[in-house]
C-alpha positions in Angstrom: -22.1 25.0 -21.7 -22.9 25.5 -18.0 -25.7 24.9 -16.5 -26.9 26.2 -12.9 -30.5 24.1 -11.4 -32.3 25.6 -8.6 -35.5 25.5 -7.4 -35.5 22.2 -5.0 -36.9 22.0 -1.6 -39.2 20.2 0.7 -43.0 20.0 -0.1 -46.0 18.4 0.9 -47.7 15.9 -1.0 -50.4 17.0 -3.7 -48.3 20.2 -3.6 -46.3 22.2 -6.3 -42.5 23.0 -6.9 -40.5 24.6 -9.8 -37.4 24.0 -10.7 -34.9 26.1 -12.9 -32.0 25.6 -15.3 -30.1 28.8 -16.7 -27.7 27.7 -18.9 -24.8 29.8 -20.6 -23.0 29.1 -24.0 -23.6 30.0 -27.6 -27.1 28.5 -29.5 -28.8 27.4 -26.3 -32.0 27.4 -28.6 -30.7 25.0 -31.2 -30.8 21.9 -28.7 -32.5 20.0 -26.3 -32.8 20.5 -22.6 -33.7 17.7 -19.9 -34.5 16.7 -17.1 -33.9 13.8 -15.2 -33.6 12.5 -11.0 -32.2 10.0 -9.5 -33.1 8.2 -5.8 -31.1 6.8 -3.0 -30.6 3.4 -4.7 -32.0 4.3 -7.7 -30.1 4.5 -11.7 -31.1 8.4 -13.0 -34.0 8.7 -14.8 -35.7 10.6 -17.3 -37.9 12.8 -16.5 -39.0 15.2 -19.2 -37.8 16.8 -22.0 -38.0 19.7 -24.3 -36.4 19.9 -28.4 -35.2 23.5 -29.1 -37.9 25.2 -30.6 -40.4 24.2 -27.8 -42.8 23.0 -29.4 -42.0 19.5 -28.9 -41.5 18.0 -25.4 -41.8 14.2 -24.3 -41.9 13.2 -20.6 -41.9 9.9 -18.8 -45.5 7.9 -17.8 -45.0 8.7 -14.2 -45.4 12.2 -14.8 -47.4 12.8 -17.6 -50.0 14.7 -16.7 -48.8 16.3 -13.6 -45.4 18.1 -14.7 -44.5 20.1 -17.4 -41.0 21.6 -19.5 -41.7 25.1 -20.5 -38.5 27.1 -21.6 -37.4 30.7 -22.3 -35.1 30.4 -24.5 -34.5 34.5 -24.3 -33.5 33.7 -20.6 -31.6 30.6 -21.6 -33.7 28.8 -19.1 -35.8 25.7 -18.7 -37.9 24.8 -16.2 -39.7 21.8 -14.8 -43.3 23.1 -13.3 -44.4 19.7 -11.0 -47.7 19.6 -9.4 -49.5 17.2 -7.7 -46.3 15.7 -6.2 -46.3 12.6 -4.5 -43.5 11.1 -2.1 -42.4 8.7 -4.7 -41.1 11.7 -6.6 -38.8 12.7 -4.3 -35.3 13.0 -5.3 -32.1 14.9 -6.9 -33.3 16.4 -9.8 -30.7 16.9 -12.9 -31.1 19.2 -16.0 -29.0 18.1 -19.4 -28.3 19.1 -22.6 -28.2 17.2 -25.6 -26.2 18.7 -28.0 -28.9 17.5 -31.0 -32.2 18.5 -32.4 -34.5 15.5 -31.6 -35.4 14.3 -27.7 -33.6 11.4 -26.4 -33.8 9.7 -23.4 -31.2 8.0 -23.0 -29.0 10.0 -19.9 -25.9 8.7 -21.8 -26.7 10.5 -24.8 -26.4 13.9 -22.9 -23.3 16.3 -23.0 -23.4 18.5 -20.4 -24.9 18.2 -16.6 -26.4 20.5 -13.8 -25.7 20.2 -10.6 -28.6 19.0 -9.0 -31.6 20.1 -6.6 -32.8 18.0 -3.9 -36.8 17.9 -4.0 -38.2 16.1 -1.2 -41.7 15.5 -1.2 -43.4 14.6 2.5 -46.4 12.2 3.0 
């Protein structure tokens, strides 16, 4: 499994960004797709994420409410849709896959990383 992010960039605060993840590899539907950032200083966190079929997703308190996970899985691609952005959020944002059915969030429990895409968010 690769996995190629994109979508990162500078933005005002209150504004919106998306990301995206294209991933290639067999059964991209079966499993779970992530995302998490880390912070200059900062262990990675989790951010969001979304089980196979879609129709489940959990994401962390500091963002419910103003990001969401939608995915295609005919495009093999998830996205993260943030609005609403504040400075805080600013940092390198990672997708993952977890090579399992249910969401974890735990970044140790995930197989395979992105690259990264610098978000930066200005006050």
């Amino acid at each position: 499994v690769q996995l190629q992010a994109s979508g990162g960039g500078l933005v005002q605060a209150g504004g919106s960004l998306r990301l995206s993840c294209a991933a290639s590899g067999p059964a991209f539907s079966n499993y779970v797709m992530a995302w998490f950032r880390q912070s200059p200083g900062k262990q990675r966190e989790f951010v969001a994420a979304i089980r196979g079929s879609g129709r489940i997703t959990d994401y962390a308190d500091s963002v419910k409410g103003r990001f969401t996970i939608p995915r295609d899985n005919a495009k093999n691609t998830v996205y993260l849709q943030m609005s609403s952005l504040k400075p805080e959020d600013t940092a390198v944002y990672y997708c993952a896959v977890y090579l399992g059915v249910v969401i974890v969030t735990s970044r140790g429990a995930y197989n395979y990383w992105g690259q990264g895409t610098l978000v930066t968010v200005s006050s």
